[in-house]
N, C-alpha and C positions, 0 to 999 in steps of 0.2 A: 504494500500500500504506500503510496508517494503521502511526500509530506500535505499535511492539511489546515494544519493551524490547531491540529485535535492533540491530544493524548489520551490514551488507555487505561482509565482507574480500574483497578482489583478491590474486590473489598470479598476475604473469606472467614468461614465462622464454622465453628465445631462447638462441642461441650468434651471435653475431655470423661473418660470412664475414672478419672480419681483425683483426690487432692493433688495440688501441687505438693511435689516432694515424694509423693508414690512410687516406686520401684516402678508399677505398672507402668506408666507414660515417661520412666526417666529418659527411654531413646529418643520419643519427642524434641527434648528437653535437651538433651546431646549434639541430635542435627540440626537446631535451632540457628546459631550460628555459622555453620559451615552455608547453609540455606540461602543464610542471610550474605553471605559475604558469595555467593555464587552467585544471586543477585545483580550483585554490585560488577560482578564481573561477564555479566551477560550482556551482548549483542540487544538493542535498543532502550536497557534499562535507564528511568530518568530518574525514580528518588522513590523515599517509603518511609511512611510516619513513625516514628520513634513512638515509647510510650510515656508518658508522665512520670517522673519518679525514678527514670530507668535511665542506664547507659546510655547512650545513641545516640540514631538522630531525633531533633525537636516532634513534637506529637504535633498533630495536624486538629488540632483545636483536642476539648475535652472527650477521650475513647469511651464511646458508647457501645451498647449490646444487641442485638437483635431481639426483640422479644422475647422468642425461644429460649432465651435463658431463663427467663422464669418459671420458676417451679422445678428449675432442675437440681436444685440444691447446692448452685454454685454462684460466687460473686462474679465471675466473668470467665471468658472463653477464648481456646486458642484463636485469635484475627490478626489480618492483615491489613492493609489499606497500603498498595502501592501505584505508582504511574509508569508507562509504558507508551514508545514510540506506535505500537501499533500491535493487532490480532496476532500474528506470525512471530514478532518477539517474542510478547508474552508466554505464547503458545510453545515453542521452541526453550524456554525456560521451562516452563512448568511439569512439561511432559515427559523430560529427558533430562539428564543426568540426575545430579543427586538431589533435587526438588522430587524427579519421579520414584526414586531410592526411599524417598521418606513417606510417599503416599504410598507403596507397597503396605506400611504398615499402619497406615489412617486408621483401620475400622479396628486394629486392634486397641489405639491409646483415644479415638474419641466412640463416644455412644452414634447408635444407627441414629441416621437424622431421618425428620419427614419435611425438608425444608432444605433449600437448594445449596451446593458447598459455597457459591461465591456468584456473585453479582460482577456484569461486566458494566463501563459506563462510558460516555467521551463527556470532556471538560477541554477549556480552551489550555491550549498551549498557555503557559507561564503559572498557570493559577493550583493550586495545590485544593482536591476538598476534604471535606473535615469530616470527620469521624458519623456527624448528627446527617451529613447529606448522605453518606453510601450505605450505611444503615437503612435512612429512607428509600433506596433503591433496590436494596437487598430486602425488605420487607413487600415490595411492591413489587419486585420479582415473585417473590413466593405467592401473593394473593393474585396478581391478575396472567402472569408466562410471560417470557421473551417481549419484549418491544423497544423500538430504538429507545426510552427511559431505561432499562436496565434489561440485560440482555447474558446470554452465556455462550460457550465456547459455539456449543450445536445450532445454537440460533442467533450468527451473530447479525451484527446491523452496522455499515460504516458512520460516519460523521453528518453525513445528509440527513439519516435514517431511514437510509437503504438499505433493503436485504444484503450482505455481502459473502463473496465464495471466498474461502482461506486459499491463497497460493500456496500451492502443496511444495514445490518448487523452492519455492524462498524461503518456508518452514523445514526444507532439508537441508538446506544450507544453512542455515542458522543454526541449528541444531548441531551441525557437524562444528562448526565455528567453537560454538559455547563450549563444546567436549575438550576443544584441545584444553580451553582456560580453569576448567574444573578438574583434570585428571585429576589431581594430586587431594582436592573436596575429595570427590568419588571415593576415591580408596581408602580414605579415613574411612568414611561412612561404611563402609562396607566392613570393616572391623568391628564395628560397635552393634551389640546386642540390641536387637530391635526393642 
């Protein structure tokens, strides 16, 4: 996808199966940063909100919950909220190397959802959103499906809000790109107890 004036928000949400500090979700918690720093060195990555409180980068206003947290017996949930050049980055991060290393073992450290992994969105190039907007997006994902408002991998939608076809093409390449800069992520990851 040629430049657009767009960038690509993520916003994903789980409920973890245990307290934090649980043995059960320590691998979670392990690839957390390797994730995070694969990221950073991925082919179209722009930025990703920090939390309050925490190391990092700055949080993108106050982290909010989806709903679905309630009633689960937990104060908050593994999320994200990042930005992304386009579909085919994102996608080519997500799916492959050690991002896809650690969704292998999703359904083991969060609870089965009935409510979608993550919300896709566009926002103008330069503008960062907050916590309270991709929440709203990700909650209106789950009541109304897919629409250029908030949308996902299998139904995505370009910047017009257009239906749009992922270039399979440039998601190989990209993907091939990302592996060389991850090896040495990967093979950590691949050490550590799920």
């Amino acid at each position: 996808m040629a430049s657009t004036g767009f960038h690509l928000a993520i916003h994903n949400f789980g409920i973890h199966v245990a307290d934090y500090g649980d043995p059960a979700i320590e691998g979670f918690f392990k690839r957390e940063p390797l994730n995070f720093e694969a990221a950073t060195r991925a082919s179209g990555f722009i930025g990703r909100s920090g939390y309050v409180g925490e190391p990092g980068p700055e949080s993108w206003g106050k982290q909010v919950f989806p709903r679905f947290l309630k009633g689960s017996g937990r104060e908050a949930g593994p999320s994200s909220l990042s930005l992304w050049q386009d579909i085919e980055s994102l996608m080519a991060f997500s799916y492959a190397g050690i991002h896809a290393e650690a969704l292998k073992h999703a359904r083991r450290w969060n609870v089965e959802q009935a409510w979608p992994p993550l919300v896709l969105f566009w926002v103008e190039a330069g503008r960062r959103p907050e916590w309270f907007e991709a929440v709203e997006r990700f909650e209106h994902l789950a009541d109304h499906g897919a629409s250029p408002f908030a949308f996902t991998f299998k139904q995505p939608f370009d910047p017009s809000g257009q239906p749009y076809v992922i270039d399979r093409g440039r998601l190989k390449a990209l993907v091939a790109g990302n592996a060389e800069g991850q090896a040495d992520l990967l093979a950590q990851a691949k050490l550590m107890a799920p």
